[in-house]
N, C-alpha and C positions, 0 to 999 in steps of 0.2 A: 375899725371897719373889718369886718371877719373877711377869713382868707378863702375863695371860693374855689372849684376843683377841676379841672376841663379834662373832658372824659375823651379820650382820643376814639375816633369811628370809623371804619373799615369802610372804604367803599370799593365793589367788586368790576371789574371791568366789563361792558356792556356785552352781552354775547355776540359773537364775530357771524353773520349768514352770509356761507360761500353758496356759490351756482357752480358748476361743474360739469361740462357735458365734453364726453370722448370717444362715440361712435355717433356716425349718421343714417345708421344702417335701415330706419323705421324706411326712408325715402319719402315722396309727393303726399301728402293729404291734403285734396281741396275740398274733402266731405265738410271736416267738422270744421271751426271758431278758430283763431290762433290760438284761444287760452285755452283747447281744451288737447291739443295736442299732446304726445307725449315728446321727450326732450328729445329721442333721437328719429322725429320726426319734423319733416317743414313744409309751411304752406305756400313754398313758391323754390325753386329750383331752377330758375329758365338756363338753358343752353350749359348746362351740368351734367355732371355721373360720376355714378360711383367707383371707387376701386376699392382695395386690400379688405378690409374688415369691414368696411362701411364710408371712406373717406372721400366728401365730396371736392370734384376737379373739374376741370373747365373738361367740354364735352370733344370729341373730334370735330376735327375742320374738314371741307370740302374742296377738290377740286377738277375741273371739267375734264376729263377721261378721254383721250383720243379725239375724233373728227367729228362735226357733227352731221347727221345722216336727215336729212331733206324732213321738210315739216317742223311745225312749232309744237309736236307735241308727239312723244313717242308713243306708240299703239300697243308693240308688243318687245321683247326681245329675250334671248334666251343664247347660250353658248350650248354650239356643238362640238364634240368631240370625232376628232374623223381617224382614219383607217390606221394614220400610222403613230395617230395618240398625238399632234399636234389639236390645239383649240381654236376656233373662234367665235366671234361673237355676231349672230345674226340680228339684226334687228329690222321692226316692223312701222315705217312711217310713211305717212303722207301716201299709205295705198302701193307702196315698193317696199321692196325686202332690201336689203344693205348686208353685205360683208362691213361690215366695221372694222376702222383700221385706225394708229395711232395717230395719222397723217391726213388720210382720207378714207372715205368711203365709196367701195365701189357696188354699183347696184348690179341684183342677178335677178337674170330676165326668166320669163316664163312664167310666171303668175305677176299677177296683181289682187290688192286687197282695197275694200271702200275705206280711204282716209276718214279719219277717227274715229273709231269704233276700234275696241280693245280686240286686242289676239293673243291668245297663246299658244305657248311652244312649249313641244314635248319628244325626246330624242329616244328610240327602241329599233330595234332591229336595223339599225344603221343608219336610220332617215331621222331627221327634225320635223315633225308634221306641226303645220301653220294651222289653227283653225282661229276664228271669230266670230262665226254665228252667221253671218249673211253672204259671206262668199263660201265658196266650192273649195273643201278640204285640200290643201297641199302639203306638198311634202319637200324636203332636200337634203341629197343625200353625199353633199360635200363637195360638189361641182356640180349639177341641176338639181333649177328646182323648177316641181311641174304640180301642174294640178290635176287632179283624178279628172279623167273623160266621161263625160256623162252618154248613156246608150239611149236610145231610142226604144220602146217598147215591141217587141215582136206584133208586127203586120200582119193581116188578110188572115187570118189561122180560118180552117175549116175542119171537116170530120166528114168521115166514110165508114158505112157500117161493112163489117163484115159478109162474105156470100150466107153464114150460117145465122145471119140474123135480120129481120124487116124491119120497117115503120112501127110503131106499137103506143103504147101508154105508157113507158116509162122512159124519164128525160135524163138527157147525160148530159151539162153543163162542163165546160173546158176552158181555162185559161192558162195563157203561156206567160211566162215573164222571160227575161235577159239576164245572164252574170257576168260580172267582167271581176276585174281582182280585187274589189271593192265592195261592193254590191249589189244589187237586185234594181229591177226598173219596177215601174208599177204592173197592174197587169194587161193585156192585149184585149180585144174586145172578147164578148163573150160568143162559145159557138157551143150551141146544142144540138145532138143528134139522138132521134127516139128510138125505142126499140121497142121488139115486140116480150123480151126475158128482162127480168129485170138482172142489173147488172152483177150483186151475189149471185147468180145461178147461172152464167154464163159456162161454157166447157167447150172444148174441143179448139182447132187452130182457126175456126174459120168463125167464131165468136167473139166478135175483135170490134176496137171503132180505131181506126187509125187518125191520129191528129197531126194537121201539117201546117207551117207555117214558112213566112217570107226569114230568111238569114236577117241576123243584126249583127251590123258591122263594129266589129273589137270586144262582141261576146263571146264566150270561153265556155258557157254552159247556158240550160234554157231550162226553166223547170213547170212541172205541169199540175195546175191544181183541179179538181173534179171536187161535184156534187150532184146527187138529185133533184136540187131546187136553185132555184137561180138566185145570184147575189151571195150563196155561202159557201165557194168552193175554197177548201183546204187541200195542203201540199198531197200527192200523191204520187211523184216521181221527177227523175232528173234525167238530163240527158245532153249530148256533146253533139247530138244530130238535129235537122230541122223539122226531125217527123217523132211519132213517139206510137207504139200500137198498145192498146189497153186492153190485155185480154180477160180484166177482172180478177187477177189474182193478188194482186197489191192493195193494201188497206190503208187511204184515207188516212195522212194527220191530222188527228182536231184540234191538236197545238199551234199548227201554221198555217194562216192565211193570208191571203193574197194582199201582198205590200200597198200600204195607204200612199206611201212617197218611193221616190226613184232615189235608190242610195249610189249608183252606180257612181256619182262623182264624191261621196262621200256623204254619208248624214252630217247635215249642218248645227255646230255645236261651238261653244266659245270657251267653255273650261274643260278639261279634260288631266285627267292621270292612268298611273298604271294599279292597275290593281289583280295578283293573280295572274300576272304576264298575259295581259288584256289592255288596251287601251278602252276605258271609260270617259264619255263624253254628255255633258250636259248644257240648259241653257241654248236651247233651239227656240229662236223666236215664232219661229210658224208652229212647233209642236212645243207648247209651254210644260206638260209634263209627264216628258219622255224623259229617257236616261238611256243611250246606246252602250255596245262594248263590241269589241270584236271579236274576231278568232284568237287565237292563241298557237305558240310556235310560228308554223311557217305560216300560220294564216295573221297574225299580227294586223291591224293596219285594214286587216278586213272585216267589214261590215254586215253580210250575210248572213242571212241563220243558215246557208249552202256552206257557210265556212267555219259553223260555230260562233255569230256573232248575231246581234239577235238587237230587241228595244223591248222598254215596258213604258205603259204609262202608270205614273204614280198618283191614286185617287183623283182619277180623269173628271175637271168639270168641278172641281174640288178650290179652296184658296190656296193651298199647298202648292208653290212652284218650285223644280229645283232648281238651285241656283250652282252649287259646287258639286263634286265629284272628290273624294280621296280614300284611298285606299287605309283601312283600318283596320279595327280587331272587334269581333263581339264580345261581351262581356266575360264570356269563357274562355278567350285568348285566341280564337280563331278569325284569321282576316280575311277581309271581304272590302268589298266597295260600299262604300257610307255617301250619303248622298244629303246634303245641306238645302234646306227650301226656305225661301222666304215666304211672309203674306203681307197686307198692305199695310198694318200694323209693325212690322217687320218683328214680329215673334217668332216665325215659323215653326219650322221641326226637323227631325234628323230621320232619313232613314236610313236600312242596310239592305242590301238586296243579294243573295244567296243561290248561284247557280247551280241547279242537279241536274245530271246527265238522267235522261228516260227512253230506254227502247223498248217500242212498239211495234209488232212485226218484224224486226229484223233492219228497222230504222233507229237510227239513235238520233236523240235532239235535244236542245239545252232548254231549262225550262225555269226560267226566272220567279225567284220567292223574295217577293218584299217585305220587309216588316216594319214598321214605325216604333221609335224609341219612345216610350211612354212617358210624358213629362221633359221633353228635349225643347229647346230652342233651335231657331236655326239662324240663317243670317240675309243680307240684303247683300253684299258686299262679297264676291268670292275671290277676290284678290289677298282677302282678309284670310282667308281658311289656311293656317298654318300649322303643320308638322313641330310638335316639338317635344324632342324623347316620346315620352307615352304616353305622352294625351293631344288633343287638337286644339288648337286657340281660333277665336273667331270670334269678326265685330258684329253687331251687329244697332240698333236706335238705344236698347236700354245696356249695352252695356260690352265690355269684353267677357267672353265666356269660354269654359275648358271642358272639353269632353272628353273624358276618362271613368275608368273605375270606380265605382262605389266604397269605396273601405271599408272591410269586412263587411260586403255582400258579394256573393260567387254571383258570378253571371249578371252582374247588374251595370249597366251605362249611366251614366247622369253627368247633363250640362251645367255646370253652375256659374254665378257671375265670381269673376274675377277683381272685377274695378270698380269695387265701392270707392273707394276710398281716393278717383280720380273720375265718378261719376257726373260732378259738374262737366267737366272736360269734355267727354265723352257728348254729354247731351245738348255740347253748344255746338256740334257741326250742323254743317249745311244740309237738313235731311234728304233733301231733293238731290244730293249729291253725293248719299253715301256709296254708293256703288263705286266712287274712286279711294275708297278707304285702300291699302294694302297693307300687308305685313311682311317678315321677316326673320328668322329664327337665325343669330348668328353672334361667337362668341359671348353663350350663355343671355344673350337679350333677345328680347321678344318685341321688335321693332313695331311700330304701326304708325303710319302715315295718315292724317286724315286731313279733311278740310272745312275745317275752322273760320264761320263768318264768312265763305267764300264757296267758289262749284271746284277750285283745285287744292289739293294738299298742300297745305304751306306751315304742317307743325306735325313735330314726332313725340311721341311719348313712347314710353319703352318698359317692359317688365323685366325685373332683372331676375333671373334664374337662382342665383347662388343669394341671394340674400333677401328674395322673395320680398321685394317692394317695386312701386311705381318710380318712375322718373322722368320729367320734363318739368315744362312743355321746352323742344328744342325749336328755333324761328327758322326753319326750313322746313321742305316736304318735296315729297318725289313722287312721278306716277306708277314707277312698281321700284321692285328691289331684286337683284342678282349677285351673285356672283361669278367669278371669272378665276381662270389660273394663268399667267399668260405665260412667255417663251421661259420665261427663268424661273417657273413654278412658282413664284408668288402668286397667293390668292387673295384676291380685292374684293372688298364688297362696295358694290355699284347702286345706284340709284340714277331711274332717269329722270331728266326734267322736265320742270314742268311748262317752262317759257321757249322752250326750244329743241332741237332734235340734237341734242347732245347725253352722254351719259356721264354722271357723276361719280368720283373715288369718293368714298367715305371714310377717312383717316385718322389717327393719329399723328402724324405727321405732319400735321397743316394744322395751324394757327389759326384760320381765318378759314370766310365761305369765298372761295376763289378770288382772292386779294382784296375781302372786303371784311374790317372789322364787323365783331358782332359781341354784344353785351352779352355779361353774365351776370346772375343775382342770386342769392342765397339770404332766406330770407329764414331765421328761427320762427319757433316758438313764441308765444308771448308770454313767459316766464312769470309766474308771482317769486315775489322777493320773500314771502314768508309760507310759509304751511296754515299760516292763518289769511286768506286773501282781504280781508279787512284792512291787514295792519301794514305800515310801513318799514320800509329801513332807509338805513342813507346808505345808498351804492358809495360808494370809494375810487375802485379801480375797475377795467372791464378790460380782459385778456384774450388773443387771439393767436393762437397757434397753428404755425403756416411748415406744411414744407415743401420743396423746390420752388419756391415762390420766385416769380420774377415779375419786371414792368412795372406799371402799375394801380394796385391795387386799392381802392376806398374802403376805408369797415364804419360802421357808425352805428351808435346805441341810440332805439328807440325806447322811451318812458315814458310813462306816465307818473305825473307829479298830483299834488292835492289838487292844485284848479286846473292842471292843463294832460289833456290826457294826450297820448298818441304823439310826444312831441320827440323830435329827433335831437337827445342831448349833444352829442358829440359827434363829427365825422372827421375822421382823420386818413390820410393816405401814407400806403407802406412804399415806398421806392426801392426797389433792388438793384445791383448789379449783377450780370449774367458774363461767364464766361463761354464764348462761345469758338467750339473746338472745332476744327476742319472745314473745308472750302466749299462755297456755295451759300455766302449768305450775302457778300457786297462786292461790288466790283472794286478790283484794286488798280487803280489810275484807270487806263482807258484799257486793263485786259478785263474782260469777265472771264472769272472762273466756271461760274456756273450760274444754271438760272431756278433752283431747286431755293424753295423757302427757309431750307435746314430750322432744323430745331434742336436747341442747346440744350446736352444732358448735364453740362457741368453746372453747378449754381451756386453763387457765392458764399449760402452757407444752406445746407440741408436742411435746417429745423432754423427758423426762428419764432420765437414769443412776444409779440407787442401789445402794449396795454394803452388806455387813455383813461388817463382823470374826469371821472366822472360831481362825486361830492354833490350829490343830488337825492332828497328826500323821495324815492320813488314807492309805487304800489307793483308795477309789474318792469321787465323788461324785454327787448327786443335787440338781436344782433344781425347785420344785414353787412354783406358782402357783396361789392360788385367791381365788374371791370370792363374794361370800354376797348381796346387796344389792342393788335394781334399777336404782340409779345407779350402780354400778360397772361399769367395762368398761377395756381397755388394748389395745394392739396390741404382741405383743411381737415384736421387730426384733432384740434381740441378749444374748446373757448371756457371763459370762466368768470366768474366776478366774484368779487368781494365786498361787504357791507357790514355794517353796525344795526340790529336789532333798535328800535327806536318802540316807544312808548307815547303815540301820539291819540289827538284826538280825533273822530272822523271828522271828513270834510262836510262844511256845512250842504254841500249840495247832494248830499248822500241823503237827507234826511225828506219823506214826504212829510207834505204838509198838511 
């Protein structure tokens, strides 16, 4: 039997396919598919954010901030600064203003406002001024507060021609109005007296019509308008007396005419900023679009065009309403008052409006230049129009948008959308309720409040400045946002509620939403196992890397196997122990130390790695983190997996028939 020869044969070891992902920096996409994600992005994030590089961490906790100030729903509130650089915090509910206090709140008399309808507040030349659109502008100035006095319009006015002039065919039209420190009343009936010269050719002292009128009680000035024809009399002089004689030598402004509304208690407006050391106000329900401002210096706070404060309407009769007011820059770097409109589509538009000094005869007057940003959106929501570095963010139905600079074009503005890539989110609120959208700009995030399936904010998402992605959705929501500095110079960022007349701390410090646990989820990618998404491998192990981890923590890998797709191979939980340094976390016997949540910096070990045996023929994968518990939280820095390349055959249910 011949001797046969066995050939020894090499077999090579299967190639190893790691997964590896060590930044989260991409943040929120709910645009696209899980598969089509990139690694350092995820399709769910809830009650999350980011820190150092990219590493996602349980989000700030919440809790109720001092007394709560009357009403189930705050209107407005805003912190004043007073004389001697102490702060507080005024707030606007249930139609009463509130001193807010740790303890309690005490209410300060002398205005009132219509419960629920929004207000806001705005602090310059030493007063808080309260506005909301339907009540009379107020003010306070750190111990009263008062509302603007509305005047009555000048009474009985009549006219007397002078000895050097008769009866004739030419008509002299006269109207008076009232100023008090605020503004102008409408104007007095009208009185015309004829003549026999027409009023250019008048001369001498006894060519006069003298105009007289009844006093208005807490008016400061009276101003007089004249025409030829009746119904067009423009400004033609001022005066501090109840008479005025017109000897025809003063020329007629055709810039100013006789006030359509009585501002004297303040033109009614509900958003307002500074812009220009001007108060800017918009969002007058009786005049939809108008845009006031006032004087400037010592006239501040006044409304007049007698004081340099003046109104326009913006494309009157038009769908363009404004909605915000904020001080900005044109595109050439010069600032101005920028003015945000909605339309019922809520697309609107942006404009800027541009004040020039013009004198005429030896009058000077301010003369308002509008211009519309060509190709701008605007918004529905002006709670939403947020300041942030150098450009403007704001909600609006299709989307968050930034109004800034062009890059590389001089002098050019343009709004663009912001939040593709959390644009489902965006288009699932309540439309009928966007108006309670707000925002926020605060340590590098761009907060926004909206309401979600509902008419009040009950979820945040947040753009993060430094690492320029989205993040949420967090399961809270606020009806605005502030901040405060209070006696120890700690500055808080507040939010108020929406179930009640209290205001919110929004912290790091706190664990929980005011001693109520609240879930976290971190939800990847949906990973293919190979660069060929056809083929399989067999997963092995699946790695998670955690630091300051405490409490506890669930991770679990979702797969898809040949028949069963979407299935949750493994759920495993991490348990930590926490040492926890200094007093105020438990009472010891029957003393309490403290009543403070404390939050433990020590943890029992900085960095851990934990893995779970998978040994599962998968096509893709999925890693999902969550935690349920007020002492739970992690930072997570890195996940990973490992597998064996495999040589399979497709799944019969892959093939059409």
């Amino acid at each position: 039997m011949p001797l046969t020869t066995r050939t020894n044969k090499t077999y090579s070891s299967p190639p190893q396919m790691d997964l590896q992902v060590d930044y989260f920096n991409g943040g929120l996409n709910v645009l696209q598919q899980d598969n089509r994600l990139k690694k350092n992005e995820s399709p769910k994030a809830t009650n999350l954010m980011l820190q150092g590089e990219g590493f996602y961490t349980k989000r700030w906790g919440t809790k109720d901030y001092g007394a709560s100030c009357g009403g189930s729903v705050l209107d407005g509130a805003g912190e004043y600064i007073k004389s001697d650089n102490s702060r507080e915090i005024i707030m606007i509910a249930n139609g009463k203003v509130y001193r807010h206090g740790i303890s309690s709140c005490t209410e300060i008399t002398g205005a009132t406002f219509t419960a629920g309808v929004k207000a806001s507040t705005l602090q310059i030349g030493g007063f808080l001024y309260i506005a909301n659109g339907v009540d009379d502008l107020a003010r306070y100035n750190g111990t009263t507060l008062s509302k603007y006095t509305k005047l009555s319009a000048p009474a009985s006015p009549s006219a007397s021609r002078g000895a050097g002039l008769s009866a004739g065919s030419f008509n002299n039209y006269y109207i008076v109005t009232a100023l008090n420190d605020v503004g102008e009343t409408i104007g007095s009936t009208e009185v015309n007296e004829t003549t026999n010269i027409v009023r250019t050719e008048w001369s001498g002292a006894t060519q006069i019509i003298t105009v007289s009128w009844s006093a208005v009680s807490g008016a400061s000035r009276y101003q007089i308008y004249y025409d030829d024809e009746s119904g067009y009399e423009v400004l033609l002089a001022e005066t501090t007396s109840t008479s005025f004689v017109d000897d025809g030598t003063l020329t007629p402004n055709p810039y100013i005419e006789v006030p359509d509304d009585n501002t004297t208690s303040g033109p009614k407006f509900s958003d307002m900023d500074l812009s220009s050391n001007r108060i800017w106000g918009t969002k007058d329900p009786t005049n939809k679009y108008r845009v006031y401002w006032s004087g400037t210096g010592v006239n501040q706070g006044i409304f007049s065009d007698f004081y340099g404060g003046g109104w326009v309407d913006l494309e009157k009769g038009g769908r363009d309403k404004p909605i915000a007011v904020r001080h900005y820059k044109t595109g050439s770097g010069i600032g101005n008052a920028t003015v945000f409109c909605s339309t019922p589509e809520g697309k609107g538009s942006i404009w800027q409006i541009t004040l020039e000094s013009l004198t005429i005869e030896g009058t000077t007057f301010v003369v308002p230049i509008p211009t519309k940003i060509i190709g701008s959106v605007g918004t529905s929501a002006p709670r939403s129009v947020v300041k942030v570095r150098d450009d403007i963010f704001f909600f609006n139905k299709d989307g968050v948008f930034v109004l800034g600079n062009e890059p590389n074009y001089f002098s050019v503005l343009r709004s663009n959308e912001l939040s593709a890539k959390i644009r489902p989110i965006v288009r699932s609120i309540t439309q009928s309720a966007i108006e309670n959208v707000c925002a926020y700009f605060y340590d590098e995030k761009v907060f926004f409040s909206i309401p979600k399936t509902t008419d009040s904010n009950n979820r945040i998402v947040y753009y993060d400045m430094e690492r320029k992605c989205w993040i949420g959705e967090w399961t809270i929501g606020f009806s605005l946002f502030l901040q405060h500095t209070d006696s120890n110079s700690n500055t808080k960022l507040l939010g108020g509620s929406t179930t009640d007349g209290k205001l919110v701390e929004i912290s790091s410090a706190y664990g929980n939403d005011n001693g109520t646990a609240f879930n976290t989820i971190y939800l990847s990618p949906k990973f293919p196992v190979d660069s060929d998404w056809t083929q399989f491998n067999k997963t092995k192990k699946c790695y998670f890397r955690l630091n300051n981890a405490r409490g506890r923590i669930s991770v679990s890998i979702i797969g898809s196997e040949k028949r069963k797709q979407n299935i949750i191979q493994s759920t495993k939980t991490i348990e930590t122990l926490t040492i926890n340094t200094g007093l105020g976390f438990d009472p010891m016997g029957t003393v309490l130390l403290g009543q403070s949540n404390g939050v433990p910096s020590d943890f029992e070990f900085t960095s851990i790695i934990r893995y779970m045996k998978i040994n599962k023929r998968l096509s893709d994968l999925q890693f999902r983190i969550t935690t349920d518990t007020s002492d739970s939280t992690y930072v997570l820095v890195g996940l990973k997996s490992k597998g064996i390349k495999l040589s399979t055959n497709d799944p019969s249910d892959r093939r059409l028939n």
